[in-house]
N, C-alpha and C positions, 0 to 999 in steps of 0.2 A: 464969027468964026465958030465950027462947030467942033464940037468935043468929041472925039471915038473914045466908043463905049469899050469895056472889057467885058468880052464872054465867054463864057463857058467852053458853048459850046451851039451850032447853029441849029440842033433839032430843039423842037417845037414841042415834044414829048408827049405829043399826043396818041401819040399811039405805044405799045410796051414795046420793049426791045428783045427780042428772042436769041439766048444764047444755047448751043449746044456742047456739053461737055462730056465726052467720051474718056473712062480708065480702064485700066485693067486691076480687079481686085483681088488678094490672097482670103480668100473664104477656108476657115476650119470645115477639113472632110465630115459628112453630116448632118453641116449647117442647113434649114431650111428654116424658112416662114416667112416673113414680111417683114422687111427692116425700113427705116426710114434714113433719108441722106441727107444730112445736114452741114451748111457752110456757118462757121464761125470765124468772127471777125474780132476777134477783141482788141481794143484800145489801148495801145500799150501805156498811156497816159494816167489811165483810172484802173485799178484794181481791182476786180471781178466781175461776173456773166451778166448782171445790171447793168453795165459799162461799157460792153462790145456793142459795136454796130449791128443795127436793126434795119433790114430790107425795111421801104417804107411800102411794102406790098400787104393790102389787107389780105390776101390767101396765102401768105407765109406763114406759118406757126412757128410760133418763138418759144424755144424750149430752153431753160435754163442760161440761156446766151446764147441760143444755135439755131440760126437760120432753115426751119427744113421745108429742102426743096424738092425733096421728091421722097417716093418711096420703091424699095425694090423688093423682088420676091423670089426666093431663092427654094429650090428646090422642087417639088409637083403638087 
């Protein structure tokens, strides 16, 4: 008799998965330069930014506990 397995999920992960995420942001009149967008996950389990979940993406920079995944540029 054979046993069914429990999975995940059926992709193979071989390839990345591309999401797009579109906002609309309240920018201070003035603002320009280059900012970076960061997703933070934290843990509600464990107590501070060492603790939040970490993208296991090596092109993700890990900034204090904060995922950054892009960067934007505001102004000319």
């Amino acid at each position: 008799m054979a046993l069914a397995r429990a999975c995940e999920t059926t992709d193979d992960h071989s390839e990345p998965t591309t999401s797009t995420v579109r906002a609309t942001l309240a920018v201070p009149r003035g603002a320009r330069g280059t900012y970076r967008v960061g997703l933070a996950l934290p843990d509600p389990r464990f107590p501070g930014a060492a603790d939040a979940v970490r993208c296991a993406n090596a092109t993700v920079d890990w900034v204090s506990g904060v995922n950054i995944v892009a960067g934007v540029r505001i102004g000319r």
